[in-house]
matplotlib code that plots the C-alpha trace (Angstrom):
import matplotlib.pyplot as plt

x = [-13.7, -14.7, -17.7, -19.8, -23.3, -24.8, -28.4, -30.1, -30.5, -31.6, -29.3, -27.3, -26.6, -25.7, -23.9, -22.2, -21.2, -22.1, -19.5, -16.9, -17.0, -16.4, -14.1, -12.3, -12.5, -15.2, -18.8, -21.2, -24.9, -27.5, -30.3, -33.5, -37.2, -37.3, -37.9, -37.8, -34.6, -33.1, -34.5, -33.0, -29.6, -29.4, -30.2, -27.6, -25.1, -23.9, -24.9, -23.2, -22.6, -23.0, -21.5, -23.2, -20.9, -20.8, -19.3, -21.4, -18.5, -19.6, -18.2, -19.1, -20.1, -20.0, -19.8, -22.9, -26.1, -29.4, -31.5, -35.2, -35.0, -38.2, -38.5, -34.5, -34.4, -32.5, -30.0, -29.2, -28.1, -25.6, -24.4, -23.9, -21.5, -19.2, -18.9, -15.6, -18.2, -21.7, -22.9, -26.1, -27.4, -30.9, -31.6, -31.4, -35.3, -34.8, -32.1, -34.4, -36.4, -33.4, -31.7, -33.1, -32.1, -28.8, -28.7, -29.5, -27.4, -24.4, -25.4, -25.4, -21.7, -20.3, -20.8, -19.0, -16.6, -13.9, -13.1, -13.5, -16.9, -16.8, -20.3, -20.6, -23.8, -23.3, -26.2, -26.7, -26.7, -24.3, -23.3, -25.2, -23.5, -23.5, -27.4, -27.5, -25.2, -27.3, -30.4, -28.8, -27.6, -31.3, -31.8, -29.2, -28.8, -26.1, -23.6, -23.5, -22.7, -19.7, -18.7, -19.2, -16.8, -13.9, -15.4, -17.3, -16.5, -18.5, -17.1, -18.5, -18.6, -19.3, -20.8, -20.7, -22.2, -25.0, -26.8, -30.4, -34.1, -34.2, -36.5, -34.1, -37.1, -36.4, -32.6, -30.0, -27.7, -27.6, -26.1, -24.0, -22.1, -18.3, -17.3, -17.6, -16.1, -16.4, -14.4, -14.4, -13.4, -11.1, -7.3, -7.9, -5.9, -8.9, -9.5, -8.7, -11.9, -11.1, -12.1, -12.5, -10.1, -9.7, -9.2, -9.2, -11.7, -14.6, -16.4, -14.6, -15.4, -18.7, -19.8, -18.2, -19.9, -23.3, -23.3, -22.0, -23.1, -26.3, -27.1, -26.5, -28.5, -31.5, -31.2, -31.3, -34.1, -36.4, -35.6, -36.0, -39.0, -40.4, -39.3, -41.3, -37.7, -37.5, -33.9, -30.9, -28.8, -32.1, -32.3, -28.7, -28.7, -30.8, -27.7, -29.8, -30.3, -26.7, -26.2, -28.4, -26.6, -23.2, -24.3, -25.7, -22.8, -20.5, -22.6, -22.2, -18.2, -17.5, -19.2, -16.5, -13.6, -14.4, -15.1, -12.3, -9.7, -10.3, -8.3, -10.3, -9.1, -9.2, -13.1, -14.2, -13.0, -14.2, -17.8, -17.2, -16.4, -19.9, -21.8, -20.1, -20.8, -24.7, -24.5, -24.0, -27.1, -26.4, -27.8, -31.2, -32.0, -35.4, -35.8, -38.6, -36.2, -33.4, -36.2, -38.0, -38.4, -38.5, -39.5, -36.0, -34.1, -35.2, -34.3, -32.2, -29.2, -29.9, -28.4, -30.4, -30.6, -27.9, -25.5, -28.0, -27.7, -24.6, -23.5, -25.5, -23.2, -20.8, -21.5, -21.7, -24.4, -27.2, -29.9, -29.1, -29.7, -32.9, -34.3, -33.0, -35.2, -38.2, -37.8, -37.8, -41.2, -42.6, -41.9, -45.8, -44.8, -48.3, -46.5, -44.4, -45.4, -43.4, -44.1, -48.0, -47.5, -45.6, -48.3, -50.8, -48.9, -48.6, -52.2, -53.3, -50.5, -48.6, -44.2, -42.8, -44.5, -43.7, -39.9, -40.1, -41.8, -39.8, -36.5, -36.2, -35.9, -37.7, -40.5, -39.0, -35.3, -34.0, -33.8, -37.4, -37.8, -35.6, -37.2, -40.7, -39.2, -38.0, -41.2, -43.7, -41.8, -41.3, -44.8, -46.0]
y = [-32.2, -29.0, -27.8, -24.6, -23.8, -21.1, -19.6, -18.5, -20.8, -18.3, -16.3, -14.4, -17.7, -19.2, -17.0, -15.6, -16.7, -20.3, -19.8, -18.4, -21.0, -24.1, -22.6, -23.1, -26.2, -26.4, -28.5, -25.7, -27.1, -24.8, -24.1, -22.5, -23.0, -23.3, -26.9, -26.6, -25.3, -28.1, -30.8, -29.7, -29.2, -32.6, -34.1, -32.1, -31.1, -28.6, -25.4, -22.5, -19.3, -17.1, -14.1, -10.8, -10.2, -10.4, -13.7, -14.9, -16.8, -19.5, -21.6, -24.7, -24.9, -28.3, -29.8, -28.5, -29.8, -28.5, -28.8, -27.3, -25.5, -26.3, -30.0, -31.0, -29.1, -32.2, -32.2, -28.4, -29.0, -31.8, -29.6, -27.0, -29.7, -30.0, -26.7, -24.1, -21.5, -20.4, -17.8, -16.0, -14.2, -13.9, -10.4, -8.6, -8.7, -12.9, -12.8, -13.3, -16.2, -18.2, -17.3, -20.1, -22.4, -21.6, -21.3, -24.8, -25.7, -23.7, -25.4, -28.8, -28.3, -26.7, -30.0, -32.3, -30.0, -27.6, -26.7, -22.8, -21.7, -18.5, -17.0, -14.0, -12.5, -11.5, -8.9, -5.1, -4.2, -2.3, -4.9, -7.4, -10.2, -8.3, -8.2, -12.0, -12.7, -10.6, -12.7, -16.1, -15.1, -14.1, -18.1, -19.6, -20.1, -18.5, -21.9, -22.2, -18.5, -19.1, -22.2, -20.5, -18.1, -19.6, -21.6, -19.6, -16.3, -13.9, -11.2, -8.4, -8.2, -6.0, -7.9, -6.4, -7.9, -7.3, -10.4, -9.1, -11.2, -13.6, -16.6, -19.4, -21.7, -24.6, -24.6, -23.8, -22.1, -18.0, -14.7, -12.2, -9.3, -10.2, -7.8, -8.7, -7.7, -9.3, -8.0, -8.9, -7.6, -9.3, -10.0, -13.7, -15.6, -17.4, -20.4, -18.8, -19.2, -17.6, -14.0, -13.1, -10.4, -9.4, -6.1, -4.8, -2.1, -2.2, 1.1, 2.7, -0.2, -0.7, 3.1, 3.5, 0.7, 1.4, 5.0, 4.6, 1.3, 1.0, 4.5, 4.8, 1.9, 3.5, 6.7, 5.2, 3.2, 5.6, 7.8, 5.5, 4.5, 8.1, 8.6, 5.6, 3.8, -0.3, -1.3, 0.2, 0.7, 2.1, 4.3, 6.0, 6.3, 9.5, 12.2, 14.5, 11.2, 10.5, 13.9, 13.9, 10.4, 11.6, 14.7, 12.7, 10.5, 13.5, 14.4, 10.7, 11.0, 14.6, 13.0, 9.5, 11.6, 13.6, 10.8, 8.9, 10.5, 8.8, 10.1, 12.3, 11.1, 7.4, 8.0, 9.7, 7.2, 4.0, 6.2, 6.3, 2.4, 2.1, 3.9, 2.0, -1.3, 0.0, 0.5, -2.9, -4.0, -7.9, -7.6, -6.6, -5.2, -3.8, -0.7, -2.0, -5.1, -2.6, -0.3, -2.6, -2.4, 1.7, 1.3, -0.4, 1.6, 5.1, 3.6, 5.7, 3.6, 3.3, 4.4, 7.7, 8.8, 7.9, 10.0, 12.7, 13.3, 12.3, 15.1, 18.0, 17.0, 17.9, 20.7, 19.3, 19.5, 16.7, 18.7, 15.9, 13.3, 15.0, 14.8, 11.4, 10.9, 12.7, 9.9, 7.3, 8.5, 8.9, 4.7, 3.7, 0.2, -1.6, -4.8, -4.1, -4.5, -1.8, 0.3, -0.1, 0.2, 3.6, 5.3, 4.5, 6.1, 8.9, 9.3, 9.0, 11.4, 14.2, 13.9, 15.4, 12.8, 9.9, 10.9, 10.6, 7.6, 5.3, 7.7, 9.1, 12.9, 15.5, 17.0, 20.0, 19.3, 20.7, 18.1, 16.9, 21.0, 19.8, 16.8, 18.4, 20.8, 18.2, 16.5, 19.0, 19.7, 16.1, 15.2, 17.8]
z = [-9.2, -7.4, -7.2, -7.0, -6.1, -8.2, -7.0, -10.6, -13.7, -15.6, -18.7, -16.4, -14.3, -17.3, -19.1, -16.7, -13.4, -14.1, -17.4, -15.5, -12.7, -15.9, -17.4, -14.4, -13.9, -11.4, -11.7, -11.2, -9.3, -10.5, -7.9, -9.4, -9.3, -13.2, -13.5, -17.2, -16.9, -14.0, -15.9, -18.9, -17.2, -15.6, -19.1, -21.4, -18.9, -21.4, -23.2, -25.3, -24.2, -28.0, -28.4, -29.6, -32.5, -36.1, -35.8, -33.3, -31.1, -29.0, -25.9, -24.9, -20.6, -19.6, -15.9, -15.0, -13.5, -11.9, -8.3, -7.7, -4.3, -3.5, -4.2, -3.5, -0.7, 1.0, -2.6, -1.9, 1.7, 0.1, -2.9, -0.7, 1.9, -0.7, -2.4, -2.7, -3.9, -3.4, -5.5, -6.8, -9.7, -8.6, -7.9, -4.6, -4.0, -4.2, -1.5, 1.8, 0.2, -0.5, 3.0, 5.1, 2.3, 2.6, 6.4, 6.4, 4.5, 6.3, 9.2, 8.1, 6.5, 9.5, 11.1, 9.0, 7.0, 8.2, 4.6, 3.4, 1.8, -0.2, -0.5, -3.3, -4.1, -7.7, -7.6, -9.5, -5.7, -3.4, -0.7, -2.1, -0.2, 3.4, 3.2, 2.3, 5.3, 7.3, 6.4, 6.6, 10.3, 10.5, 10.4, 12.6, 16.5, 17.8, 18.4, 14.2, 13.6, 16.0, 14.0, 10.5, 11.3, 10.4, 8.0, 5.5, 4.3, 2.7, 0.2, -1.4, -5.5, -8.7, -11.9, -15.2, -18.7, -20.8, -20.7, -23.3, -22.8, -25.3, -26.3, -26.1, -27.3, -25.0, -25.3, -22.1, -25.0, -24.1, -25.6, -24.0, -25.0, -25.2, -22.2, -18.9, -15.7, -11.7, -9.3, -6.0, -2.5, -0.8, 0.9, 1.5, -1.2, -2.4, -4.9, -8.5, -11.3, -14.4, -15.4, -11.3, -10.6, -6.8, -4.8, -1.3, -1.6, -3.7, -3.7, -6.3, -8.6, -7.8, -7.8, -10.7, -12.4, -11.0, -11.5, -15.0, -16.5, -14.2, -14.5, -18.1, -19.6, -17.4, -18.7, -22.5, -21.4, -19.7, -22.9, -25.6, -23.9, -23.9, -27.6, -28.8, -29.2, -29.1, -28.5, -26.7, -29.9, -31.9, -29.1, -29.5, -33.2, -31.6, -31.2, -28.6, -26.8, -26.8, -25.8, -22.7, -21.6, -22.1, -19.4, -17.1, -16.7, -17.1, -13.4, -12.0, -13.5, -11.9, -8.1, -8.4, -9.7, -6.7, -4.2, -5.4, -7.2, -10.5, -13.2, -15.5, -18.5, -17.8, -16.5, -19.7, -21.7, -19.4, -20.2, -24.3, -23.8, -21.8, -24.3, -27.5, -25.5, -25.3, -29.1, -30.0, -32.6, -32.1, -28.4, -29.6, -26.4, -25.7, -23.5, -21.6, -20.4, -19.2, -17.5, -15.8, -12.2, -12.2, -8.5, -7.7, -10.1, -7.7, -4.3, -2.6, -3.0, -6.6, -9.6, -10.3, -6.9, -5.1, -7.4, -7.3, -3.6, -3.5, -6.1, -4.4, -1.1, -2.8, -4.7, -8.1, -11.0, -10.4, -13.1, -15.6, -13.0, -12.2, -15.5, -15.7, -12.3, -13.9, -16.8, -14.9, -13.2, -17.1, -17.7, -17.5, -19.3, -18.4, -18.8, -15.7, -12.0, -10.5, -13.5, -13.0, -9.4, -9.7, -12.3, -9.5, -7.1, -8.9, -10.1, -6.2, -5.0, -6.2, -7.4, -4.5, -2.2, -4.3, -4.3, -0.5, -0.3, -3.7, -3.1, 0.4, -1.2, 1.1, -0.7, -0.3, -1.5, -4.6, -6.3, -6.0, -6.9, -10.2, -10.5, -10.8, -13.0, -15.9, -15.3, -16.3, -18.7, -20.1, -19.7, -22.1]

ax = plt.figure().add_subplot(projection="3d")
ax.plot(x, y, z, "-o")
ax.set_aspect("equal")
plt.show()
């Protein structure tokens, strides 16, 4: 049977990629530290996927199994020998710690296996698979990276599905939303898995996904929170709120129909479909899971301020964005590292100066200048 090597046990591995992949007739190797998890894997070899509907659909995943990365690491060189894919849904932050794993791995392959290996990073990251090459590289001599190169190929992707937090009380079963969407770039006529749909350029998907889904859930997140809101779909049963998403993503909609030609029509309704898809009650989703991580969420290749800058470029509104920004500043979630990390920030420091250190904006731009605005303004 063939096999695939999937980074991240956890409900997105699970639910998703790890789905996906035995559906299609692959045995999928799970590599996680959970040890709960692995254990429980190797001695079911099967879960169900639910469905967040009224009829609460399910499908069986079988052919799957687990390894812990840091007691097997012998187990993971082996899975990863025989593998068509390696994948990961571990978030980008993760990516460097499991490198040298991998590169180990590589390099043990490489020397007794001339068969292709297709690495994917499957990350809410822009080039998420570039930066993993570039830290796996970061761990081999130069003689393996000349024999990988023929060997192992490493494509960029865009993931899409609305996997909520949820207290599976010791089962491996998980729910999902019934969309989903990977797309990955490529013009190698790769090994088909079910549900994977290939292109040759990837921006326009993945900007338009990032600065749409991505951007969206954050801004219902960071204005739920501020409203005293506990789930997503609580939160737009608010009309102003729905209101205030709808312009924001009409900003991030007027920079990709102008970076790449979308057509205007199409792109309005692919944002009603995101914003119907946020609505659904049976995902239960709680506004501190989907704003976790504020200090991520305002990188500068992020999905508040990358669209942002990107819009003033070109001319276009960003004062939605800003305010979005200036929200995303207000999330003081004490149960969140980056979001207790950020308040202190803040508290030592002035806006302006925490923009250019979390976001790269000059203090002087005009959109910090917008961003302080909506702030003040918000805060009182």
């Amino acid at each position: 049977m063939k096999t695939a090597v999937h980074f991240g046990a956890g409900n997105i591995g699970r639910g998703f990629i790890g789905a996906l992949f035995s559906q299609s007739g692959y045995h999928v190797t799970f590599v996680d530290i959970a040890d709960a998890i692995i254990t429980k894997l190797n001695e079911e070899q099967k879960y169900q996927v639910k469905l967040a509907t009224e009829q609460k659909e399910a499908v069986t995943v079988e052919n799957v199994s687990g390894l812990n990365n840091l007691s097997q690491e012998q187990d993971v060189h082996e899975a990863i020998k025989g593998a068509v894919y390696l994948t990961t849904a571990i978030g980008p932050n993760i990516l460097p710690r499991i490198a040298p794993l991998i590169a180990k791995g590589l390099a043990a392959r490489v020397k007794e296996n001339d068969e292709k290996l297709y690495v994917i990073a499957c990350e809410n990251q822009i080039s998420a698979t570039d930066l993993l090459k570039g830290y796996i590289f970061d761990n081999l001599d130069e003689e393996t990276k000349a024999a990988i190169a023929d060997k192992v190929y490493f494509f960029n992707s865009a993931v899409d599905r609305i996997v909520p937090l949820q207290d599976n009380q010791g089962s491996l079963d998980v729910l999902v939303e019934p969309y989903y969407e990977w797309v990955v770039e490529t013009k190698e006529d790769i090994p088909h898995v079910e549900g994977m749909k290939i292109v040759p350029d990837l921006g326009p998907f993945i900007e338009r996904k990032l600065f749409t889904v991505n951007t969206g859930h954050a801004v219902i997140a960071y204005l739920g929170y501020m409203n005293g809101k506990q789930t997503i779909d609580q939160t737009l049963a608010d009309e102003e709120i729905v209101k205030q998403v709808r312009a924001t993503l009409g900003e991030t909609g007027a920079y990709l129909i102008h970076q790449y030609g979308l057509n205007e029509e199409e792109h309005q309704a692919y944002i009603e479909k995101i914003i119907n898809r946020f609505k659904n009650r049976f995902l239960n989703d709680d506004v501190t899971r989907v704003g976790r991580s504020p200090l991520r969420k305002l990188g500068p290749n992020d999905r508040l301020v990358k669209p942002a800058v990107e819009a003033e470029k070109a001319g276009l509104s960003y004062t939605n964005l800003a305010r979005a920004i200036a929200s995303a500043l207000l999330f003081n979630n004490a149960q969140d590292e980056e979001a207790v990390k950020l308040q202190q920030m803040i508290s030592e420091s002035d806006i302006p100066s925490v923009l250019k250190e979390v976001s790269g904006l000059d203090t002087d731009s005009a959109i910090t200048q917008e961003v302080v605005r909506h702030y003040d303004a918000l805060k009182k």
